[in-house]
TORNU-718345 format. One record per residue: x, y, z of N, C-alpha, C, O in turn; residue number from 0; residue in three letters; chain. Coordinates in steps of 0.02 Angstrom, whole numbers, plus 32768, in hexadecimal, padded with zeros to 4 digits. Atoms other than C-alpha are relative to their C-alpha. Layout:
BEGIN
+------+------+------+------+------+------+------+------+------+------+------+------+-----+--------+--------+
|  npx |  npy |  npz | capx | capy | capz |  cpx |  cpy |  cpz |  opx |  opy |  opz | num | residu | chaine |
+------+------+------+------+------+------+------+------+------+------+------+------+-----+--------+--------+
|    X |    Y |    Z |    X |    Y |    Z |    X |    Y |    Z |    X |    Y |    Z | NUM |    ALA |      A |
...
+------+------+------+------+------+------+------+------+------+------+------+------+-----+--------+--------+
***
This chain:
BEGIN
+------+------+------+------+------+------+------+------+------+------+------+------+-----+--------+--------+
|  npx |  npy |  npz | capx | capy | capz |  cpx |  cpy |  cpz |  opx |  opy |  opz | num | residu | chaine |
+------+------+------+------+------+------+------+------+------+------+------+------+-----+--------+--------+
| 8048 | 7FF4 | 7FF5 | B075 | 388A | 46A2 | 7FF2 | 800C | 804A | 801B | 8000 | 8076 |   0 |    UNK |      A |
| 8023 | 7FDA | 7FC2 | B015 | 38D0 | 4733 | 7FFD | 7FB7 | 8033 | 7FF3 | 7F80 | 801A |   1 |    UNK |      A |
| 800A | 804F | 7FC3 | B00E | 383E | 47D4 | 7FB1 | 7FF8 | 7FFA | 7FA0 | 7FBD | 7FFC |   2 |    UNK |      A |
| 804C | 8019 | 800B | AF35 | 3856 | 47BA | 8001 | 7FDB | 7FB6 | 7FE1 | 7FA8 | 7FAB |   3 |    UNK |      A |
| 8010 | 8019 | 8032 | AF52 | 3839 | 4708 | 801D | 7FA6 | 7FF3 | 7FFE | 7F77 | 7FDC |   4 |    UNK |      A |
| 7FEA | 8056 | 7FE5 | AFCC | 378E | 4730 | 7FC6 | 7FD3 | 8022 | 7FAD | 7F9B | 801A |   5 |    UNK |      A |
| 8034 | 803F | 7FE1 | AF56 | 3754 | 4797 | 7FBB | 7FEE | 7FDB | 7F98 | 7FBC | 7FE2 |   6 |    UNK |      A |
| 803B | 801E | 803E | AECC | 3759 | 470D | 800B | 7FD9 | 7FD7 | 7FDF | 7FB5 | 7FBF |   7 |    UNK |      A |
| 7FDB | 801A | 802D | AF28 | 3717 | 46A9 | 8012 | 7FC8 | 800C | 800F | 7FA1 | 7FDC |   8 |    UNK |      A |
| 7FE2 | 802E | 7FDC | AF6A | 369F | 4703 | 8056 | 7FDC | 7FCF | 806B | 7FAB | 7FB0 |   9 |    UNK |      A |
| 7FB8 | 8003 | 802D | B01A | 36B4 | 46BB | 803C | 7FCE | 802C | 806E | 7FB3 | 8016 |  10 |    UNK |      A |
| 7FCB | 802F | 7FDE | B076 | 3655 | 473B | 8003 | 7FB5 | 8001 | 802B | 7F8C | 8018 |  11 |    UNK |      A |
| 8020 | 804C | 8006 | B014 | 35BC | 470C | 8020 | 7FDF | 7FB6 | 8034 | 8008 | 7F8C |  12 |    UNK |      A |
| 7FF2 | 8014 | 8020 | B046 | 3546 | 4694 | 7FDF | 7FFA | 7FB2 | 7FA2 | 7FF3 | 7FB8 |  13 |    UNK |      A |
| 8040 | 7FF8 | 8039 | AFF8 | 3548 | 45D3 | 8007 | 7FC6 | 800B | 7FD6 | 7FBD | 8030 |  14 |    UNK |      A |
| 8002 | 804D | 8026 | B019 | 3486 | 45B3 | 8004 | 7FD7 | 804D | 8036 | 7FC3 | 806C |  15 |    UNK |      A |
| 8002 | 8027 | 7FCA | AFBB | 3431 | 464F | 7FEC | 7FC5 | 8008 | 7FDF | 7FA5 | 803C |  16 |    UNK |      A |
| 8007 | 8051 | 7FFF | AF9E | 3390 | 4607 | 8032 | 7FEA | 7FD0 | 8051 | 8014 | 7FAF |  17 |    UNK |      A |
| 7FD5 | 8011 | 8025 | B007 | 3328 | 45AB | 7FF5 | 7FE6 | 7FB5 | 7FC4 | 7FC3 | 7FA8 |  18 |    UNK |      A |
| 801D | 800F | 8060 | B001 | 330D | 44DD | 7FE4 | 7FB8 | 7FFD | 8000 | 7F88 | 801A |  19 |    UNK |      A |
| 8037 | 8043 | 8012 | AF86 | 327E | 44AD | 803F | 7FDD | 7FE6 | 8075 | 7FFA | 7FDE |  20 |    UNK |      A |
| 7FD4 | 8035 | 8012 | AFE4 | 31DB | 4474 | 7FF9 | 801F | 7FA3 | 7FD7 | 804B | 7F89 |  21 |    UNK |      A |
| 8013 | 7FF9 | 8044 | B002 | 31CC | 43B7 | 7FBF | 7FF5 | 7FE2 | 7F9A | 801D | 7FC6 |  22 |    UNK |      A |
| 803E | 8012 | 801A | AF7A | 315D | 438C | 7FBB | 8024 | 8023 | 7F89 | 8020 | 7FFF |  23 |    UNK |      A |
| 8046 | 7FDF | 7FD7 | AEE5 | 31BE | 440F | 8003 | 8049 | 7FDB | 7FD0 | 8069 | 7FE6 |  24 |    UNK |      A |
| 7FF9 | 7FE3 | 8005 | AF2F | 3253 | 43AC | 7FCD | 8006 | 7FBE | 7F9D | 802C | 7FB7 |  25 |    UNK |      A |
| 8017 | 801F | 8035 | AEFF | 3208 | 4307 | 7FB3 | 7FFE | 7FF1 | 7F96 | 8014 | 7FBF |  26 |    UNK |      A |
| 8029 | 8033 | 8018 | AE6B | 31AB | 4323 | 7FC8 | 806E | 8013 | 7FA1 | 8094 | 7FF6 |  27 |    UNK |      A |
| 8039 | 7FBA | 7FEC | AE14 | 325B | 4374 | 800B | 8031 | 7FBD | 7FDC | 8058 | 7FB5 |  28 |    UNK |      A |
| 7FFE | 7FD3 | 802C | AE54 | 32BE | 42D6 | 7FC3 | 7FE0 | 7FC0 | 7F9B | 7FFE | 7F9C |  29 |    UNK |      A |
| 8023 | 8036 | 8038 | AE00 | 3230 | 4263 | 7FB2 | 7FFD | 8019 | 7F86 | 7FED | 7FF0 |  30 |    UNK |      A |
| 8048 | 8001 | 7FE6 | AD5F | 3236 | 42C0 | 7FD9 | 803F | 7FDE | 7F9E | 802F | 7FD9 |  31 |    UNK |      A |
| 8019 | 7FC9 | 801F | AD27 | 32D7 | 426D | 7FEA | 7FE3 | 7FBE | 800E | 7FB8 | 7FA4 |  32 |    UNK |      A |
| 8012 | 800B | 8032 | ACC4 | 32C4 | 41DA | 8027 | 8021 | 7FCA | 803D | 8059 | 7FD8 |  33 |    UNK |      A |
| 7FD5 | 7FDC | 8038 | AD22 | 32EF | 412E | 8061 | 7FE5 | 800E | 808F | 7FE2 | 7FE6 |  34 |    UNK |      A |
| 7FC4 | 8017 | 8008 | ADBC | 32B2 | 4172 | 8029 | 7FB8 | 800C | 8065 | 7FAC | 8005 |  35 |    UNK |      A |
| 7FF7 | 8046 | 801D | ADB5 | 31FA | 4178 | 8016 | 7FDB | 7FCE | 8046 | 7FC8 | 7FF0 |  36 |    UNK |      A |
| 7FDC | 801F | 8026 | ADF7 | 319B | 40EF | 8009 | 8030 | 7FB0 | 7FFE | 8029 | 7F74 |  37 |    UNK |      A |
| 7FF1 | 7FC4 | 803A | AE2A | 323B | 409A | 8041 | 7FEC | 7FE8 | 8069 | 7FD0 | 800E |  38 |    UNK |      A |
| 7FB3 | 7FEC | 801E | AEC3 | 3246 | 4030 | 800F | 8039 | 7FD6 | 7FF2 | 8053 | 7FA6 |  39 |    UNK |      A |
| 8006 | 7FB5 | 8006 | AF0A | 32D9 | 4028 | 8034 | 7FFA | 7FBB | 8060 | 7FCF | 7FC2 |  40 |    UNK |      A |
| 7FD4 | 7FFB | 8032 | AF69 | 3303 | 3F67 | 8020 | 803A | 8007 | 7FFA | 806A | 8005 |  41 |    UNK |      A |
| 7FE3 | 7FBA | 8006 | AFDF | 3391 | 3F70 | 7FEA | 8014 | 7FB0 | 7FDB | 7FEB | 7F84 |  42 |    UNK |      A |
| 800E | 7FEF | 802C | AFBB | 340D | 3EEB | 803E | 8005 | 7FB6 | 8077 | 7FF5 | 7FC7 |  43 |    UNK |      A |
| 7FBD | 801D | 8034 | B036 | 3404 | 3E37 | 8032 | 8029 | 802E | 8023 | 803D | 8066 |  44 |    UNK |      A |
| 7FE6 | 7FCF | 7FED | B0D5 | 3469 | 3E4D | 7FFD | 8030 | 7FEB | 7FE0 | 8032 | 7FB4 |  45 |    UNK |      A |
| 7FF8 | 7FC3 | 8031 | B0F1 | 350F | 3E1D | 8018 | 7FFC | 7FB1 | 7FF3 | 801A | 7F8A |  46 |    UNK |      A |
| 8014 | 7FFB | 8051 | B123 | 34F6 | 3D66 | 7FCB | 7FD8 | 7FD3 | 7FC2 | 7FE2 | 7F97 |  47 |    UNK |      A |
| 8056 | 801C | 800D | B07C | 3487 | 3D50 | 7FE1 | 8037 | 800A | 7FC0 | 8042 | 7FD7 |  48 |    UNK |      A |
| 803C | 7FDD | 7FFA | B015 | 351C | 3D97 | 800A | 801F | 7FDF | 7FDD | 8026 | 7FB6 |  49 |    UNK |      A |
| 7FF0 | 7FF0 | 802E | B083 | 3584 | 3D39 | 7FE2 | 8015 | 7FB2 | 7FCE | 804A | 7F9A |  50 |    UNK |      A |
| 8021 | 8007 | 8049 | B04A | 354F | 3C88 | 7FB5 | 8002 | 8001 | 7F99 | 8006 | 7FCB |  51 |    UNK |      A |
| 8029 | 8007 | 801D | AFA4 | 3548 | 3CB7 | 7FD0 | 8033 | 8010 | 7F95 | 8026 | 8018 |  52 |    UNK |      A |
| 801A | 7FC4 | 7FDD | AF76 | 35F8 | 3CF1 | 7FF4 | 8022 | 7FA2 | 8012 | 8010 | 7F70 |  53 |    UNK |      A |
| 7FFD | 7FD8 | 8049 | AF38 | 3674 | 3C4F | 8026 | 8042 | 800B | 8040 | 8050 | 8041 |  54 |    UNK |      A |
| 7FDF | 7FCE | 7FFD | AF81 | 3714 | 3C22 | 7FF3 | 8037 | 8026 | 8020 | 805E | 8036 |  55 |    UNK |      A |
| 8010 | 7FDA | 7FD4 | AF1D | 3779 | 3C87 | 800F | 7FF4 | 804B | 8005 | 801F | 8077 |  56 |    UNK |      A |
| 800A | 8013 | 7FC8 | AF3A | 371C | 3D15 | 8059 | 8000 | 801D | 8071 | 7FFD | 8055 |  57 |    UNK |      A |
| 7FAF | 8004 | 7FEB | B004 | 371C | 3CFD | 7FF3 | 804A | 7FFF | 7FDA | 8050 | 8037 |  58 |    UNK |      A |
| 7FF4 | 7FB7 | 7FF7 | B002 | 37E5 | 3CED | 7FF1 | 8017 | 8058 | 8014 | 803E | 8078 |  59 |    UNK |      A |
| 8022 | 7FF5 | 7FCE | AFA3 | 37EA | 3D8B | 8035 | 7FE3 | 802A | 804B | 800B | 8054 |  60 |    UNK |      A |
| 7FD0 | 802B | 7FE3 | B023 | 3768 | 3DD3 | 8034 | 8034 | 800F | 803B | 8045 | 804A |  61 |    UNK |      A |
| 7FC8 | 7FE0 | 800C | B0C0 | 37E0 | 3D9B | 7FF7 | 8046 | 8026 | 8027 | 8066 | 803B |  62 |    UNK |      A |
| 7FF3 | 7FCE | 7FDD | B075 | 3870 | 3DEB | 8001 | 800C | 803E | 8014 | 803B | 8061 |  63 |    UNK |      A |
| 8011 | 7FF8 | 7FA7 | B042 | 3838 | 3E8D | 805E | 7FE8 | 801F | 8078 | 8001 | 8051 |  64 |    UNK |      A |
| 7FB1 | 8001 | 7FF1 | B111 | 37EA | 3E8C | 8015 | 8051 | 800D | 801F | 8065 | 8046 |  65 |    UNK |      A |
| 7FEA | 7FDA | 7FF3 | B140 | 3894 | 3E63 | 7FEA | 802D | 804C | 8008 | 804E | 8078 |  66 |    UNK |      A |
| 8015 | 7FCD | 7FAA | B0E4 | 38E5 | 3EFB | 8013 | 7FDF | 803F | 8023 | 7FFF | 8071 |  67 |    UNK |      A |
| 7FF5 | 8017 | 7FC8 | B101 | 3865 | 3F6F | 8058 | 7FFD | 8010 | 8071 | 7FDF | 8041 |  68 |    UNK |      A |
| 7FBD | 8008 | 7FFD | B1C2 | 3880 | 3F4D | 800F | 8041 | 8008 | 804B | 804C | 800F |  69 |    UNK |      A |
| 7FEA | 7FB2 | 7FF6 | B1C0 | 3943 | 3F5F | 7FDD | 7FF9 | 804A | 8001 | 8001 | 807B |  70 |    UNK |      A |
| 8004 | 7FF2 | 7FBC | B15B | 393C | 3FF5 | 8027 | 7FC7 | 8029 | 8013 | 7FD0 | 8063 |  71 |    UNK |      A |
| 7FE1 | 8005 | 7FEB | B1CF | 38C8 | 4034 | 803F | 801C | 8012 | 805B | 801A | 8049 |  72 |    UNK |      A |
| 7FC6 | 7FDA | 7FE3 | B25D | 3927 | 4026 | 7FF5 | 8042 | 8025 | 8023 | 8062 | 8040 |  73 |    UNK |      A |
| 8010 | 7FC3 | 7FDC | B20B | 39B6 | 406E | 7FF9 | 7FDE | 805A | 801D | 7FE2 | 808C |  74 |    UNK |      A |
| 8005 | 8009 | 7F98 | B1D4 | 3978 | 4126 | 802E | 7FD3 | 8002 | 8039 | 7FCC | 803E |  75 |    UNK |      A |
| 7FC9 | 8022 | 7FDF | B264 | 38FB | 4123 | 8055 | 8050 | 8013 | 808A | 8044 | 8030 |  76 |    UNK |      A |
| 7FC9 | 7FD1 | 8009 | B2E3 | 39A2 | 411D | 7FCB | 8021 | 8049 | 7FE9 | 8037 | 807A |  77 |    UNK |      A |
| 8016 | 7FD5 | 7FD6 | B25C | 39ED | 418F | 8007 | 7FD6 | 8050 | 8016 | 7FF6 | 8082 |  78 |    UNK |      A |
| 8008 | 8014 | 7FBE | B24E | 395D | 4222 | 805A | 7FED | 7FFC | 8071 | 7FE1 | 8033 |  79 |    UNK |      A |
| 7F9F | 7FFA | 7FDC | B32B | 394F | 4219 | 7FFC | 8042 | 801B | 802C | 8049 | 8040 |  80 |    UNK |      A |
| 7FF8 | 7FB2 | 7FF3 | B311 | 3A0D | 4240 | 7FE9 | 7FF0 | 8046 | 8011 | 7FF9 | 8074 |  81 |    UNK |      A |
| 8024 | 8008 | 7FD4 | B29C | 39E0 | 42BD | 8025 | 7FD4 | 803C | 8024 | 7FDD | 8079 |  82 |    UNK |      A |
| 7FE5 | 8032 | 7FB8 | B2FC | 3951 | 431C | 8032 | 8013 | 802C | 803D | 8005 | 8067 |  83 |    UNK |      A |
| 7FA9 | 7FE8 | 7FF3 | B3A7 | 39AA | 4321 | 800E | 8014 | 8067 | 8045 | 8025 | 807C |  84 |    UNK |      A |
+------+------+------+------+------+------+------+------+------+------+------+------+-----+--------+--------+
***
């Protein structure tokens, strides 16, 4: 970059100029927000729970967005190895 644009920037400067909060000051400031106080969080089922409980329209829709997201993968993954070489 340009030496005007460094110095806007201030690229020579450090990003991390204080040091990380303790565990617990980390905590207690995340918990201070409303909604996330004596939340408990449930992960959602796994995949063969959501699985069964999707309808048929909703698995077709599933199967096609797989199929596209697996052709356009192989397309720009063949295109950015081309690209890195």
């Amino acid at each position: 970059p340009s030496e005007m644009l460094s110095e806007l920037m201030h690229f020579g400067k450090s990003l991390f100029i204080t040091f990380p909060l303790k565990e617990q000051a980390r905590k207690d400031m995340v918990e201070q927000y409303p909604g996330m106080k004596d939340t408990n969080y449930n992960p959602p089922d796994t995949m063969p729970d959501a699985v069964r409980t999707i309808n048929a329209v909703q698995s077709k829709h599933d199967r096609s967005l797989k199929c596209l997201q697996y052709l356009t993968s192989g397309t720009v993954r063949r295109f950015m190895s081309q690209k890195t070489r």
